[in-house]
C-alpha positions as CSV (number, residue, x, y, z in Angstrom):
1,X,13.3,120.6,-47.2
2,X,17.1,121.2,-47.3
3,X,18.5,118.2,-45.2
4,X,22.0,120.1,-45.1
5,X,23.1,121.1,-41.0
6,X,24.3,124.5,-40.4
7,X,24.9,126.4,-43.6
8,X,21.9,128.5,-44.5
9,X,23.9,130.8,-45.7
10,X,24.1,128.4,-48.7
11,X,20.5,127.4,-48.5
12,X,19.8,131.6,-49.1
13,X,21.3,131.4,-52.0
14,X,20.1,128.2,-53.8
15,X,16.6,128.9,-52.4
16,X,16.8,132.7,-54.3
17,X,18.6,130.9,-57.7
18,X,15.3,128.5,-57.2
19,X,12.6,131.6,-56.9
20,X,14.3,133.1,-59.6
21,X,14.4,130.2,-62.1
22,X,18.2,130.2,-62.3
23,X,20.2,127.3,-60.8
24,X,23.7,127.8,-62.1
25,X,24.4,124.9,-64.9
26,X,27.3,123.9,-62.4
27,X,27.9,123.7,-59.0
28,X,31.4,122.4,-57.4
29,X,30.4,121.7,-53.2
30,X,33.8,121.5,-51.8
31,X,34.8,121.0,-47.8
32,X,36.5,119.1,-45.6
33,X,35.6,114.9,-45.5
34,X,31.7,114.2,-44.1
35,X,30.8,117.4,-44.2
36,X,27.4,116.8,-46.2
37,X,28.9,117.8,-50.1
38,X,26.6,114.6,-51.4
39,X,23.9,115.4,-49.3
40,X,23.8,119.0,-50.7
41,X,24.3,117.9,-54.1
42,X,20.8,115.2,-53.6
43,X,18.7,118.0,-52.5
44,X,20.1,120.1,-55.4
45,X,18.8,117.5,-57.7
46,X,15.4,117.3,-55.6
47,X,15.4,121.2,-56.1
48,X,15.6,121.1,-59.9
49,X,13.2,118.5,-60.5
50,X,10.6,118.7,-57.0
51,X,7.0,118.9,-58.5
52,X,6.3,121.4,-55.3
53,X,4.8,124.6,-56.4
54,X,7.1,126.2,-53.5
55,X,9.4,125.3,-50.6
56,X,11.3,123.1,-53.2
57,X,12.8,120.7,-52.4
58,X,9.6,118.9,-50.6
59,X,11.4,115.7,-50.0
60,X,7.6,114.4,-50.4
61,X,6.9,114.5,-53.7
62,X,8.0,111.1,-56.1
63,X,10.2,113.2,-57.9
64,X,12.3,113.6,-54.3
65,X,11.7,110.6,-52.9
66,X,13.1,108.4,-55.8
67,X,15.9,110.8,-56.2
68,X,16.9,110.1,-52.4
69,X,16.0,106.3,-53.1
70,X,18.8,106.2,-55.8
71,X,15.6,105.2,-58.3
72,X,15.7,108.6,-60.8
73,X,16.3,107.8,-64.0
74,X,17.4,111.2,-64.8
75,X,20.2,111.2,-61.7
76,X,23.7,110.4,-61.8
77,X,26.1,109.7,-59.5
78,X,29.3,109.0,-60.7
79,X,32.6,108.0,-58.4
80,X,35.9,106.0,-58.7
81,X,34.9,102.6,-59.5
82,X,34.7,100.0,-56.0
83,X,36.7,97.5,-58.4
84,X,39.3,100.4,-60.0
85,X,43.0,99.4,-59.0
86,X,44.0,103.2,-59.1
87,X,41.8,105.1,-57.1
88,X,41.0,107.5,-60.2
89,X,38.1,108.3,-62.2
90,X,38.7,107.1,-65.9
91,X,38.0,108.7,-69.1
92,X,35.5,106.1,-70.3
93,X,33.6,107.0,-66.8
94,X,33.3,110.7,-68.2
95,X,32.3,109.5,-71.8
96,X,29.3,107.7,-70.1
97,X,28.9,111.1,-68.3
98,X,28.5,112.9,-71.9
99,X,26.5,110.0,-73.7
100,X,23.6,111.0,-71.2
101,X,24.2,114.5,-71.4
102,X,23.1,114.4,-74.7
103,X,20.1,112.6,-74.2
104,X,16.6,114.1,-73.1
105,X,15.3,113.9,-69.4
106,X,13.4,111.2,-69.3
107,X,11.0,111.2,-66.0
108,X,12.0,115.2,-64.6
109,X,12.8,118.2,-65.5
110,X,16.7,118.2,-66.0
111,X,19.0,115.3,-65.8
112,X,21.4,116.1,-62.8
113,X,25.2,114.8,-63.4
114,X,26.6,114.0,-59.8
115,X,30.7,113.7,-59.4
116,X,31.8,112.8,-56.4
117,X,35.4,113.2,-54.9
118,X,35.9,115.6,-58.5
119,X,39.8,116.0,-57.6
120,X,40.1,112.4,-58.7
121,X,39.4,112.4,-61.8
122,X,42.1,111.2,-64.5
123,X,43.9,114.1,-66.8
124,X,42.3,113.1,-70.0
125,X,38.9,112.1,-67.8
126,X,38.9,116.0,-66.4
127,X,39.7,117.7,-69.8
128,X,36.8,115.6,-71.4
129,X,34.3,116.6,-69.0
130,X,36.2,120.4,-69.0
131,X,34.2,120.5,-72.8
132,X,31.2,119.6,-72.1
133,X,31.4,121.7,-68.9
134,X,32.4,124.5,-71.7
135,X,29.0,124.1,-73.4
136,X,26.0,122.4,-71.3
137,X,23.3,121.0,-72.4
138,X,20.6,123.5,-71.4
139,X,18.9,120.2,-69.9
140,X,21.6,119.0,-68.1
141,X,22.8,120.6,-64.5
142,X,26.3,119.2,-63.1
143,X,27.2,119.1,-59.7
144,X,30.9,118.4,-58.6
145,X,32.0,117.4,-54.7
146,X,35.9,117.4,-53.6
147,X,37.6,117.8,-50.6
148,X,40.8,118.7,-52.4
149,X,39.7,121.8,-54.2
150,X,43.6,122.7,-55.1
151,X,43.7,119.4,-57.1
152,X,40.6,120.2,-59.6
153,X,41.8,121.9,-63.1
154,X,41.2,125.3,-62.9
155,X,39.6,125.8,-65.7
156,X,37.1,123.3,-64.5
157,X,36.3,124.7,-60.8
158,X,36.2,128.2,-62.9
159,X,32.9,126.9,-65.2
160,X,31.3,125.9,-61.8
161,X,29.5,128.1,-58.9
162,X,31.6,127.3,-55.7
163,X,29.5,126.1,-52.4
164,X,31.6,125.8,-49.4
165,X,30.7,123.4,-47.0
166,X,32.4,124.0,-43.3
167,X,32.8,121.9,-40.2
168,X,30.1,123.2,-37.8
169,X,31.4,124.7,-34.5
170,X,30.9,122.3,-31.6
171,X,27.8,124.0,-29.9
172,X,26.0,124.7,-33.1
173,X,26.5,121.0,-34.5
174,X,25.4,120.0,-30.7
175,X,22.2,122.2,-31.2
176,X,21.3,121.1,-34.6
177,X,21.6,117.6,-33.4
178,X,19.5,117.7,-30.7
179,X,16.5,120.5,-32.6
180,X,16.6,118.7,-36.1
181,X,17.0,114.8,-35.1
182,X,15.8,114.3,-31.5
183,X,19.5,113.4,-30.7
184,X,19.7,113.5,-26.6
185,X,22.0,116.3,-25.4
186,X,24.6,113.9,-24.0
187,X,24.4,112.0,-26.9
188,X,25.1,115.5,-28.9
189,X,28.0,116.7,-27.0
190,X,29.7,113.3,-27.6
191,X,29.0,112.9,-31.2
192,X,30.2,116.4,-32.2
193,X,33.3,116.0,-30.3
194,X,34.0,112.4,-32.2
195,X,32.7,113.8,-35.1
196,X,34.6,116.8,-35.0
197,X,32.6,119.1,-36.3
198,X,31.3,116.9,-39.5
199,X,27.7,117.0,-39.8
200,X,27.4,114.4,-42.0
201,X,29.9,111.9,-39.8
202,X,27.8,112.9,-36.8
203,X,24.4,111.4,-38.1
204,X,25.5,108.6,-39.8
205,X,27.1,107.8,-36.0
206,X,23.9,108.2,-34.5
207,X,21.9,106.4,-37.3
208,X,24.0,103.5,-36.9
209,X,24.8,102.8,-33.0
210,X,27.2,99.9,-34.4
211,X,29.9,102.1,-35.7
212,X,30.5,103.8,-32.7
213,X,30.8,100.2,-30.8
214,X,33.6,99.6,-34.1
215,X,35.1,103.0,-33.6
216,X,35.9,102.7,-30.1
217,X,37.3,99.6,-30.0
218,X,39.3,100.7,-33.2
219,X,40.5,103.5,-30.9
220,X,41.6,101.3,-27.8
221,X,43.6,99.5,-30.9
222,X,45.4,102.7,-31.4
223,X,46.0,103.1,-28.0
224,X,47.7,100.0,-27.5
225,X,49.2,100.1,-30.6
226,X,51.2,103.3,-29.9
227,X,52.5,102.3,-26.6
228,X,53.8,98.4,-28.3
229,X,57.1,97.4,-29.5
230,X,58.4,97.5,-33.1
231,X,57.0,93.5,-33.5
232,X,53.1,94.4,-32.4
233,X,53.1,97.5,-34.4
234,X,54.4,96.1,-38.3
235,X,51.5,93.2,-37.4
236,X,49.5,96.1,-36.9
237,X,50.8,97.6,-40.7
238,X,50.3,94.2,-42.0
239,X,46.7,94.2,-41.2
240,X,45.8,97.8,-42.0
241,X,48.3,97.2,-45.5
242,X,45.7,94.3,-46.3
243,X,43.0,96.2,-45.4
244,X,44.1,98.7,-47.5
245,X,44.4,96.8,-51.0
246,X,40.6,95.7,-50.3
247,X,39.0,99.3,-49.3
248,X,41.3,102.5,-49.2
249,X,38.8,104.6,-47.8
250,X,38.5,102.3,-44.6
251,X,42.1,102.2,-44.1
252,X,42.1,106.1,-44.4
253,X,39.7,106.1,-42.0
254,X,42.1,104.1,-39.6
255,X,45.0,106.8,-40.5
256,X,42.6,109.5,-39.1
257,X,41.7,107.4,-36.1
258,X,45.4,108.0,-35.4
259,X,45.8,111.3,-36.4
260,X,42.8,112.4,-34.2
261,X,44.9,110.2,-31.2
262,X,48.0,112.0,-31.3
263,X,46.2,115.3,-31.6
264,X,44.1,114.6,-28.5
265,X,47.7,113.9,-27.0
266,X,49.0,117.2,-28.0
267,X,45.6,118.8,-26.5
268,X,46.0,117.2,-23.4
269,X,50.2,118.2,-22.8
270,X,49.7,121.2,-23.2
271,X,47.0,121.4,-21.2
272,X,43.3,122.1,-23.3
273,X,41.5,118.7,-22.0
274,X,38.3,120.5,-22.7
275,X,39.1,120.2,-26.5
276,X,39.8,116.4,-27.0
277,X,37.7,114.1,-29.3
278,X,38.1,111.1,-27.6
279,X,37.3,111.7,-24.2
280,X,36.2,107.8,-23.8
281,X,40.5,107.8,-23.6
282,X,41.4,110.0,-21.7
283,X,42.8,107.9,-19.1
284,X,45.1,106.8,-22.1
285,X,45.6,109.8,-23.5
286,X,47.2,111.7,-20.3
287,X,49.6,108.5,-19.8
288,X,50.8,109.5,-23.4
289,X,50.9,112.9,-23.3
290,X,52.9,112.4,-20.0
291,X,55.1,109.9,-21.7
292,X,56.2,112.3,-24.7
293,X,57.7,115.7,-25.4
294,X,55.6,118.1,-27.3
295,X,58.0,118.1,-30.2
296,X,58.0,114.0,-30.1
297,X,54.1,114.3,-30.4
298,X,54.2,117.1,-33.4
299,X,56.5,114.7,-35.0
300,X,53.7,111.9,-35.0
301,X,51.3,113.9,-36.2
302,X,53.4,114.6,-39.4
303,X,54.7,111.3,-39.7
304,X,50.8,110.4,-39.9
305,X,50.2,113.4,-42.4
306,X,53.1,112.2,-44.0
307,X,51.9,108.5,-44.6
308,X,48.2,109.6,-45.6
309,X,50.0,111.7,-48.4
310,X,52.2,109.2,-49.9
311,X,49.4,106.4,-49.9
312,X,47.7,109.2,-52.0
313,X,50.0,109.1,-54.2
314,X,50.3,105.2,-54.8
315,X,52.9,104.4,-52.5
316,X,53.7,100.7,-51.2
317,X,50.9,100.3,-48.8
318,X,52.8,98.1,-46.2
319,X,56.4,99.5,-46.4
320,X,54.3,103.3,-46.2
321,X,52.6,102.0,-42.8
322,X,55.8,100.3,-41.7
323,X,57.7,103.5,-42.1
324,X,55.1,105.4,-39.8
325,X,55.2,103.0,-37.3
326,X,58.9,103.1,-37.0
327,X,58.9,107.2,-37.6
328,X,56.7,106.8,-34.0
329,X,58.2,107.4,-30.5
330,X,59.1,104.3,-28.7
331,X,61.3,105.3,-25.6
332,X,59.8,106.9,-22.1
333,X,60.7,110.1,-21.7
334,X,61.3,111.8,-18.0
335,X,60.7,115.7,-18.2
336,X,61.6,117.4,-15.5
């Protein structure tokens, strides 16, 4: 049972590689944030080692179920460390990687190397794993996730078999919410507009009822924040800065809450309501757009781009905020 929303275009062709006896040694899944690259890469490593005689993967049998448990022996997943100070994979991450490439599966069939967020791995991390990629252990199947294809080697994505992941259009992410998780259709049409087309975001928001509650009162933070003064908005940088130092990907998230804000604003000017994710704002959001010129609002949603780039690239977390908060209208406009 592929668990994967809205691509069986990819399902076809991993389910004929399966019938046929020939996964490809490699796999990369790349696509946007939350689209469901890990999830795909699990149920590839159910696929190779389910003990199903077909429909494979079963997500029934114990070879599946302690593969989703995170319990396989044989199953890797490997990351940028939680304690790293550079958010990088390192080298000796890699050389782990080929230690247990070269040993023999020990409960399934093939041991399954999982790498998530690939594009981050170090130089001398992604030319070590580029040998071993070069000549696999027949035992041994590899399967790479990144949302940044551009920034994996070439020569590495070219020893893998691509698998793009898409956002899901609104009213087929609505549809598999509602046929494939019981999801009520209210509750669908607001969680693929939040989710924006992310499978993967749009269950783990209705799994967990919470993050909404967090997520909207993170977004009425936004609001307020973009109509304050200079003084309430570097507070503001201050806390995401700190936030930042002690988990990056949660601050990211916060830069994407206000990307997503400012274009809801844009949708709103210039007149596309229909479109906008956060529709519990809207009330906010036509103040704003009202408030601004079209060309003050593209601004802020480069200025945003801007500042999730150069955090990317190690820049001074606070003085990187504090820049986009500054580079962020301030004065009432009158249009005519």
């Amino acid at each position: 049972m592929w668990r994967i929303l809205g691509h069986s275009r990819l399902v076809v062709q991993l389910e004929a590689a399966l019938a046929r006896n020939s996964l490809a040694h490699a796999y990369l899944a790349v696509g946007p944030p939350h689209t469901g690259k890990l999830t795909q890469a699990l149920d590839i490593a159910c696929a190779a080692n389910c003990q199903a005689e077909s429909g494979r993967p079963c997500g029934q049998c114990s070879q599946c179920r302690r593969i989703l448990a995170g319990q396989h022996a044989d199953v890797q997943v490997m990351g940028v460390p939680k304690e790293a100070s550079r958010k990088e994979i390192p080298i000796d991450a890699v050389r782990e990687v080929e230690r247990q490439a070269s040993l023999m599966p020990f409960e399934g069939r093939c041991r399954v190397i999982i790498v998530e967020e690939a594009e981050r791995m170090s130089p001398p991390a992604a030319n070590a794993l580029l040998k071993t990629l070069e000549e696999p252990p027949e035992h041994v199947l590899f399967v790479l996730t990144s949302a940044q294809e551009e920034a994996l080697l070439p020569t590495v994505r070219s020893r893998c078999q691509r698998l793009e992941l898409r956002c899901l259009p609104y009213d087929a992410l609505v549809e598999a919410l509602m046929r494939d998780h019981g999801v009520s259709q209210e509750d669908a049409q607001r969680l693929a507009r939040l989710a924006r087309g992310c499978a993967g975001l749009a269950l783990r928001l209705a799994a967990q009822p919470r993050l909404l509650e967090e997520r909207r009162q993170a977004m009425e933070r936004v609001a307020r924040v973009s109509e304050a003064g200079l003084s309430e908005r570097f507070k503001y940088a201050a806390e995401v800065a700190t936030a930042f130092s002690r988990d990056r990907e949660e601050a990211r998230e916060t830069l994407h809450l206000w990307l997503q804000w400012w274009r809801d604003i844009l949708l709103v000017r210039e007149g596309v309501s229909s479109h906008v994710h956060n529709v519990d704002g809207m009330e906010s959001l036509k103040g704003q757009a009202a408030r601004y010129a079209t060309g003050q609002v593209l601004e802020s949603i480069k200025a945003v781009r801007d500042t999730l780039d150069a955090l990317e690239q190690n820049a001074n977390p606070r003085l990187a905020l504090e820049n986009l908060m500054m580079a962020l209208p301030l004065e009432r406009m009158r249009h005519e």
